[in-house]
C-alpha positions in Angstrom: -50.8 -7.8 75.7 -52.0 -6.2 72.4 -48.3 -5.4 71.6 -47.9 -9.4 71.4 -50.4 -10.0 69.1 -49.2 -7.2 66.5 -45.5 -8.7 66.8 -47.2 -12.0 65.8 -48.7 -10.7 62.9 -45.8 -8.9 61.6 -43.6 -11.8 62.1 -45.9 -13.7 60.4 -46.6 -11.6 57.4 -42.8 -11.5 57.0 -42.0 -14.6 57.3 -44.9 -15.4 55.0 -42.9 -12.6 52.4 -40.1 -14.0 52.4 -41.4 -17.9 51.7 -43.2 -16.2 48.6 -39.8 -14.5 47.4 -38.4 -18.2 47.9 -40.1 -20.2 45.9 -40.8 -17.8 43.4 -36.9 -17.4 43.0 -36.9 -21.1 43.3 -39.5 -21.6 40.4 -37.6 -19.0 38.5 -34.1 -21.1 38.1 -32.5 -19.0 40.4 -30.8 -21.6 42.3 -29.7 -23.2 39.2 -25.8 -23.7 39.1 -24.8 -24.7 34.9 -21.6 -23.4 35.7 -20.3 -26.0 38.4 -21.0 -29.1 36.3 -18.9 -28.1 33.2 -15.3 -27.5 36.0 -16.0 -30.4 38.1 -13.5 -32.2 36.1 -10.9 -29.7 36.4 -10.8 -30.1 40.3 -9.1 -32.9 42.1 -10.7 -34.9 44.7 -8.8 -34.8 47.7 -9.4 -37.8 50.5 -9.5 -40.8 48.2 -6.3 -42.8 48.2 -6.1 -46.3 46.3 
């Protein structure tokens, strides 16, 4: 039963470890795309016929 609770608390720390490296990459621009915007234009958008 004591095996449980020491899982628990290692899955928790971990999890908890890896929200922290989240939002500190999220708060960070890491997730930030500048490159996308500036060839959006040079793609074609396939599906809309008129």
């Amino acid at each position: 039963m004591e095996v449980i609770y020491v899982l628990l608390a290692i899955s928790l720390s971990v999890s908890l470890l890896f929200l922290g490296v989240f939002i500190y990459n999220l708060k960070h621009g890491q997730f930030d795309d500048d490159y996308t915007p500036s060839v959006r234009i040079l793609f074609e958008e396939k599906g809309k016929k008129q």
